[in-house]
C-alpha positions in Angstrom: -6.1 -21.8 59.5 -8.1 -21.5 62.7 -4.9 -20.5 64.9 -6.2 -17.3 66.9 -3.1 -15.4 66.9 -2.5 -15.8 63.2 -5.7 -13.8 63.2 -5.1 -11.6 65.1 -1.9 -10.9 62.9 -3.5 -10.8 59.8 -5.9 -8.5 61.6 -3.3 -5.9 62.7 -1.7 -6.0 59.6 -4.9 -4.9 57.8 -5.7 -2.1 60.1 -2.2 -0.9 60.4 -2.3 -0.6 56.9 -6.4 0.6 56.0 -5.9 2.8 52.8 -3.9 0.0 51.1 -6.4 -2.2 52.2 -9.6 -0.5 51.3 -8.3 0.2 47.6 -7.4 -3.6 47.1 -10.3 -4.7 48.5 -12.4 -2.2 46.4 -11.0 -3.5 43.2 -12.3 -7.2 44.2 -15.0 -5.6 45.4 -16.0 -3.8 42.0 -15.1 -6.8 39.6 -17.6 -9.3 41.6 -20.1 -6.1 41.5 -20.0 -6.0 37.8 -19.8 -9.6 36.8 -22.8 -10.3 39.4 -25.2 -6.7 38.2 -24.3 -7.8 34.4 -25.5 -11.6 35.0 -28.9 -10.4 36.9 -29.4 -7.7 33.8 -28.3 -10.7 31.1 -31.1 -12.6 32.8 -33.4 -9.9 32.8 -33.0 -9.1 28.9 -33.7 -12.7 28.5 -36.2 -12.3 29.8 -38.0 -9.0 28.6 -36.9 -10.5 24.9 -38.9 -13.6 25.6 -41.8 -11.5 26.9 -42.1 -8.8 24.5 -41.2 -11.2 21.0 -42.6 -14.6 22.1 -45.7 -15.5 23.9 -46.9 -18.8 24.8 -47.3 -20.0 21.1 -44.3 -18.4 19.5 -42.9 -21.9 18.7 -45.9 -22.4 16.5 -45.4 -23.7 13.3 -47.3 -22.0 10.2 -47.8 -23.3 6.8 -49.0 -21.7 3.3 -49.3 -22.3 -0.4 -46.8 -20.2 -2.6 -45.9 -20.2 -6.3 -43.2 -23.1 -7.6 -39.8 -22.2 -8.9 -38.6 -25.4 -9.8 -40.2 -27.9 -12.3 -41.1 -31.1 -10.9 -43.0 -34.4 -11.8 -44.1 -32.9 -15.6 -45.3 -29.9 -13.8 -43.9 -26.3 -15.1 -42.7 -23.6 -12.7 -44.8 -20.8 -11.8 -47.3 -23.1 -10.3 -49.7 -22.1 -7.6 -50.1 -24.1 -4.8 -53.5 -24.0 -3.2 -54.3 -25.8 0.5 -57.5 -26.8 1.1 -59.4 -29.0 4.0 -58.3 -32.0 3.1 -54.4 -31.2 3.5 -55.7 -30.2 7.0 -57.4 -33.6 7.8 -53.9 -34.9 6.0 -51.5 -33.0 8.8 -53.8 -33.7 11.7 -54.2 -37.2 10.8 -50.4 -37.7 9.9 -48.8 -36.7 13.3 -51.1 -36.8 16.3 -48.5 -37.4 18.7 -46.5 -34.2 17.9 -49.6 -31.6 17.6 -51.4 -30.2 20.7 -53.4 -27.9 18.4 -54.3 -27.2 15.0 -56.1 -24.5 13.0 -56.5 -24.1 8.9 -57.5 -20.0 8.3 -58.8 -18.4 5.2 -58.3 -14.5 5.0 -59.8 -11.8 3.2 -59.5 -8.2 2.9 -63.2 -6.6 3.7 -65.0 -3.5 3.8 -66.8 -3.4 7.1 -69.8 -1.3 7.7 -71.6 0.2 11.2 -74.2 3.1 11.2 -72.3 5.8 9.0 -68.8 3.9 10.2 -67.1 2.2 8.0 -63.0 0.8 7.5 -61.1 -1.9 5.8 -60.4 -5.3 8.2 -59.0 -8.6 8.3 -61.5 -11.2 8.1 -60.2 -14.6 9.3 -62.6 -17.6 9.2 -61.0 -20.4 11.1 -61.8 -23.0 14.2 -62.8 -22.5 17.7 -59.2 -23.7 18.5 -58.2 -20.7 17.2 -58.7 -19.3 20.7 -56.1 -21.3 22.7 -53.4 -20.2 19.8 -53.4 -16.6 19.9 -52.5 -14.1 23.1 -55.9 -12.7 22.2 -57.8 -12.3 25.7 -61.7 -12.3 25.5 -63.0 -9.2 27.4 -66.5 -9.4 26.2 -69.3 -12.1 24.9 -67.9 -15.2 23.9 -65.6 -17.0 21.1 -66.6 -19.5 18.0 -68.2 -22.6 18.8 -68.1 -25.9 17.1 -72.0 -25.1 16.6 -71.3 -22.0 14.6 -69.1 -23.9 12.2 -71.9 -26.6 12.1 -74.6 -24.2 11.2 -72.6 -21.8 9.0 -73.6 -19.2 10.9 -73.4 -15.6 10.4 -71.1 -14.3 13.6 -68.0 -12.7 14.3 -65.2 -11.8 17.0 -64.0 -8.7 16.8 -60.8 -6.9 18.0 -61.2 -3.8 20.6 -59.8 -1.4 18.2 -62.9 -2.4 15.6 -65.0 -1.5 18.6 -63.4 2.0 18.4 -63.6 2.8 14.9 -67.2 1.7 14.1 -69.0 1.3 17.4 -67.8 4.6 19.5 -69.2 4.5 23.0 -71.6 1.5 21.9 -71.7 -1.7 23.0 -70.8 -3.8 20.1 -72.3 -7.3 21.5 -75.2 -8.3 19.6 -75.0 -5.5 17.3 -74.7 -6.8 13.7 -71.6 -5.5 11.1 -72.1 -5.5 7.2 -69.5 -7.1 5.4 -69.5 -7.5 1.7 -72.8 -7.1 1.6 -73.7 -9.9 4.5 -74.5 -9.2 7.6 -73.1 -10.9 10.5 -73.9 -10.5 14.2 -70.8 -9.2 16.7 -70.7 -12.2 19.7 -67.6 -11.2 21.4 -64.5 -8.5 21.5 -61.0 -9.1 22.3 -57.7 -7.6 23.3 -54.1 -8.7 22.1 -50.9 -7.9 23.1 -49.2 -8.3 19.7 -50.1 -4.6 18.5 -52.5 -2.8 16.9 -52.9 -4.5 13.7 -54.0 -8.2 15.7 -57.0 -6.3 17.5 -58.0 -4.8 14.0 -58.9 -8.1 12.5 -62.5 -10.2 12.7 -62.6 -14.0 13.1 -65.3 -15.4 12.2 -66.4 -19.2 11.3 -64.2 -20.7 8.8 -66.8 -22.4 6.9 -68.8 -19.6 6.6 -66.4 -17.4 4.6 -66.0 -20.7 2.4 -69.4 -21.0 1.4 -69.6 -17.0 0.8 -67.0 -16.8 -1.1 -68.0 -20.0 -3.1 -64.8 -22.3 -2.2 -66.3 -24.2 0.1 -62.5 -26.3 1.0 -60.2 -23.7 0.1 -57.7 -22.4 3.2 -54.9 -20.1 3.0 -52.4 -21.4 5.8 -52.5 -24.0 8.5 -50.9 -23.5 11.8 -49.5 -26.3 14.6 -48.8 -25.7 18.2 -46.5 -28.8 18.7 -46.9 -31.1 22.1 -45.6 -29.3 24.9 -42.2 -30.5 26.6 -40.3 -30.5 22.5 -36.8 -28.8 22.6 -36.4 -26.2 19.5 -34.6 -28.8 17.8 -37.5 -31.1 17.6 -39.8 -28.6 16.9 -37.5 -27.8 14.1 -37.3 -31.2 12.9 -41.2 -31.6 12.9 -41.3 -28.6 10.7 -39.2 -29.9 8.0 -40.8 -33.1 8.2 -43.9 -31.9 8.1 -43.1 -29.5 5.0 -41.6 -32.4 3.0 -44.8 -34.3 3.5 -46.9 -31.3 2.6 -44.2 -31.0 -0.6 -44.7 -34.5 -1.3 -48.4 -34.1 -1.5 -48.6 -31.5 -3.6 -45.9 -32.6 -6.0 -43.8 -29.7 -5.2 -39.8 -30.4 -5.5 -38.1 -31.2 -2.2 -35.9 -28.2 -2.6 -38.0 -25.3 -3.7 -38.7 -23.6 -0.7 -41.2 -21.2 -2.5 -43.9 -23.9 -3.5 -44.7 -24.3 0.6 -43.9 -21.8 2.5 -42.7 -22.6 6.2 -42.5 -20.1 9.1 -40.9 -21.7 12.3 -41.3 -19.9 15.3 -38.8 -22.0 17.0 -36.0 -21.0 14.1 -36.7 -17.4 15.8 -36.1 -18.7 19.4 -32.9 -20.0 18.4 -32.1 -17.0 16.5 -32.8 -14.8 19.6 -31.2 -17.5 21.9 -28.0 -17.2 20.0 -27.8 -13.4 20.2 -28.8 -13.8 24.0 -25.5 -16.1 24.3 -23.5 -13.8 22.7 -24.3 -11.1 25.1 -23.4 -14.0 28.1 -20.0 -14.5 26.5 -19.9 -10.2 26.7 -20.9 -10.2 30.5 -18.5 -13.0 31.0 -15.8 -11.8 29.8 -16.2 -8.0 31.4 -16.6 -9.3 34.7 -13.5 -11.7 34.3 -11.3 -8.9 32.9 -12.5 -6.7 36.0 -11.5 -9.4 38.0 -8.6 -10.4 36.8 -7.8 -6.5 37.5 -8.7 -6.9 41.0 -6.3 -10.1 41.4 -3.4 -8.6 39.8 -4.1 -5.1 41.9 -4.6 -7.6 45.6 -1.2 -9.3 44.7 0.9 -6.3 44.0 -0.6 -5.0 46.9 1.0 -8.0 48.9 4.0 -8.6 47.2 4.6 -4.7 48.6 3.3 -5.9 52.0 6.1 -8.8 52.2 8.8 -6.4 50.9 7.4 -4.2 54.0 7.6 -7.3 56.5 10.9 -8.5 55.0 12.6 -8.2 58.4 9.9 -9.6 60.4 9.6 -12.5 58.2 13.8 -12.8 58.5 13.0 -12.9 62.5 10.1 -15.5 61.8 12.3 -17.9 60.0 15.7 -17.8 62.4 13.1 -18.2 65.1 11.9 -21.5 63.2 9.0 -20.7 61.1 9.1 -22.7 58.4 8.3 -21.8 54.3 5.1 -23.9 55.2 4.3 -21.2 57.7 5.1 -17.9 55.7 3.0 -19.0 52.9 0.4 -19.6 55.0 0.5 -16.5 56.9 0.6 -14.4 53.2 -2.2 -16.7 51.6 -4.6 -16.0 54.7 -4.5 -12.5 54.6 -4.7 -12.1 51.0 -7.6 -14.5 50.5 -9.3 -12.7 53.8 -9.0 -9.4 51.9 -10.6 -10.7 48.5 -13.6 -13.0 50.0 -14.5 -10.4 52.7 -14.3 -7.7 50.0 -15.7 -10.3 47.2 -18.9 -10.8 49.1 -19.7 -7.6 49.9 -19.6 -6.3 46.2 -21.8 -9.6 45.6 -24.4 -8.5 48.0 -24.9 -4.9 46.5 -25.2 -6.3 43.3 -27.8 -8.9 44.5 -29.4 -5.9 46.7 -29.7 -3.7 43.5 -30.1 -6.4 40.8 -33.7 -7.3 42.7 -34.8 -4.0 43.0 -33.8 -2.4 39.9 -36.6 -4.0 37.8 -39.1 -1.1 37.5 -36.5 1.6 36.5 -35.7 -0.6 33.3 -39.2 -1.8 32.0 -39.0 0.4 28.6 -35.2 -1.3 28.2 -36.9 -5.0 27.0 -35.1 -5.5 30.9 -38.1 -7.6 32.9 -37.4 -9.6 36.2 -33.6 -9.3 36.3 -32.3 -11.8 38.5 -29.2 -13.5 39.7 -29.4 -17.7 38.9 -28.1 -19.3 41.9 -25.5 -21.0 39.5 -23.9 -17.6 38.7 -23.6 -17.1 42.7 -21.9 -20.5 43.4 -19.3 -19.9 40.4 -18.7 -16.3 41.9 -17.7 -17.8 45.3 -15.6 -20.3 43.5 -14.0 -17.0 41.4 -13.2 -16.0 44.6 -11.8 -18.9 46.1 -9.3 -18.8 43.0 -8.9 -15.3 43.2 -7.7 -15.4 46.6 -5.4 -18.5 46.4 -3.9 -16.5 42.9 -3.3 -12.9 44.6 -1.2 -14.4 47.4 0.4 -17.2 45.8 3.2 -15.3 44.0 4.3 -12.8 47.2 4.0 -16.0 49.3 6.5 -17.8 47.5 8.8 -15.0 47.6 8.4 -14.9 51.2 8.7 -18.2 51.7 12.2 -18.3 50.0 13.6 -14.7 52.0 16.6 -16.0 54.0 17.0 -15.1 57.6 20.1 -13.3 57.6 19.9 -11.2 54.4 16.2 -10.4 56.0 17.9 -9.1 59.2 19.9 -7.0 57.4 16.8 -5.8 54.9 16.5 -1.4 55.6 
């Protein structure tokens, strides 16, 4: 392998011969380019889904009262199921070691009122926790406090685009909003990145709105951040535990999946996950096809060199090279060709993978990069690559005979 004049052979041979060897390196050359630039943008899809669709609390788990559509326990169909604090206190109690947070929300549909400004809002009353739940970044004042829960008090959070409806060129904090008839006095604004419609809505204490609206333990959905560190399939699994204990509290039949309704953020992940994979399998198998191009177009390529070197190779063996040495000779240059050419169409990829990212921000493409797994099975592609394109024209070298060699035209 290291014998100096066998280089130097293989050398000659390749530069005696430059056309033939540029094209059948530049097929290697492409198929690692392709299979290396698809895995970095794979990677950076991933990403961009994850970024765009799922923020830090997309594995959430969200529950609400519906309407029955089974009979159950003596009770008819049709039923409405109504959460209130207790079945809060119930979840929280029920499975400490699996929640990290917990909120229970009540929403209404409200007129709000500024001045001569006026617009229809979402009015959530819910915990302080709500805070750590949401993507929701404070940019002015401050959030709910345990206190204003305590006191009942009249105050409210308000999304940016509230701000520019009612409030103008105003500054909103301390300023007070009408709603419903009460007033209630502006303590901070926020900005979200989930759309326009999450910085139109209001929080404001939970038990506030109870007591307005005279149901003073009524809620309309609680939501659960699970523990951090849970796969998607035990966040799954929590889920439907915690629904058939919500089911079995309320008397609602283990399979009517109307009477509580469960969303599962982590039944999304795998949802997305899966069509992630399926685009893997895609890249996989375009970058192996191009490959397996590039093998098959390396080992014609040699089988044409040994038919070329027929004679020489005669002249090798009556001089007492052996099959050993001819295969040798064949495998060496052809797996020269395809890792020198391999590795150069691996470092443009990598070169253009990294620095590709701002061009493809409006394609859900962030961060594209190449996993350092994907570059390790590459080099082992090429290995076998190499060892495949010279195999076959180094056998048939390896069994030319000497004398019908010498005689080759």
């Amino acid at each position: 392998m290291f014998d100096l004049d066998r280089w130097r052979e293989i050398w000659n041979s390749i530069s005696s011969n430059k056309l033939r060897t540029f094209l059948s390196g530049f097929t290697i050359a492409l198929a690692l380019f392709v299979f290396i630039t698809l895995s970095g943008l794979g990677q950076g899809l991933q990403n961009g889904f994850e970024s765009e669709f799922f923020d830090a609390n997309s594995l959430n788990i969200s529950l609400s009262g519906g309407r029955t559509t089974i009979s159950y326990k003596g009770f008819q169909e049709g039923r409405q199921i109504q959460f209130e604090n207790e079945d809060y206190d119930f979840l929280k109690s029920s499975f400490p070691s699996f929640i990290k947070y917990i909120k229970s929300t009540l929403t209404e549909g409200l007129t709000i009122r500024y001045g001569k400004e006026s617009g229809n809002y979402s009015i959530t009353g819910t915990q302080p926790v709500y805070a750590k739940m949401t993507e929701d970044e404070l940019i002015q004042g401050r959030n709910l406090m345990q206190k204003d829960l305590d006191n009942l008090s009249k105050v409210v959070v308000i999304g940016k685009l509230i701000v520019s409806d009612l409030f103008k060129n105003e500054n909103p904090i301390g300023k007070y909003l009408q709603m419903d008839g009460n007033m209630y006095q502006v303590i901070g604004v926020f900005s979200s990145e989930d759309g326009d419609d999450a910085e139109r809505i209001a929080y404001v204490p939970l038990t506030t709105l109870q007591v307005i609206y005279g149901s003073t333990k009524n809620i309309n959905q609680i939501e659960i951040t699970p523990i951090d560190g849970m796969s998607i399939d035990q966040i799954s699994t929590l889920a439907n535990t915690i629904t058939a204990a919500m089911r079995a509290k309320h008397d609602v039949a283990p399979n009517d999946q109307r009477g509580i309704r469960l969303n599962n953020g982590a039944e999304e992940m795998s949802s997305t996950n899966s069509f992630l994979l399926v685009i893997t399998v895609i890249v996989f198998f375009i970058g192996f096809g191009s490959l397996v191009a590039g093998v098959v177009s390396i080992a014609n390529i040699m089988v044409f060199t040994v038919k070329e070197r027929t004679k020489e190779i005669g002249i090798r063996k009556a001089l007492g090279a052996t099959p050993r040495n001819i295969v040798g000779l064949i495998l060496q240059e052809a797996m020269t060709i395809t890792i020198i050419s391999g590795y150069i169409g691996i470092a443009i990829a990598t070169i253009l993978v990294n620095n590709i990212e701002d061009d493809l921000k409006d394609y859900f493409i962030k961060q594209p990069n190449i996993e350092p797994y994907v570059l390790v099975m590459a080099s082992i592609i090429l290995l076998i690559a190499g060892l495949v394109a010279g195999w076959i024209p180094a056998r048939r070298a390896s069994k030319i005979k000497p004398i019908v060699a010498l005689r080759d035209d």
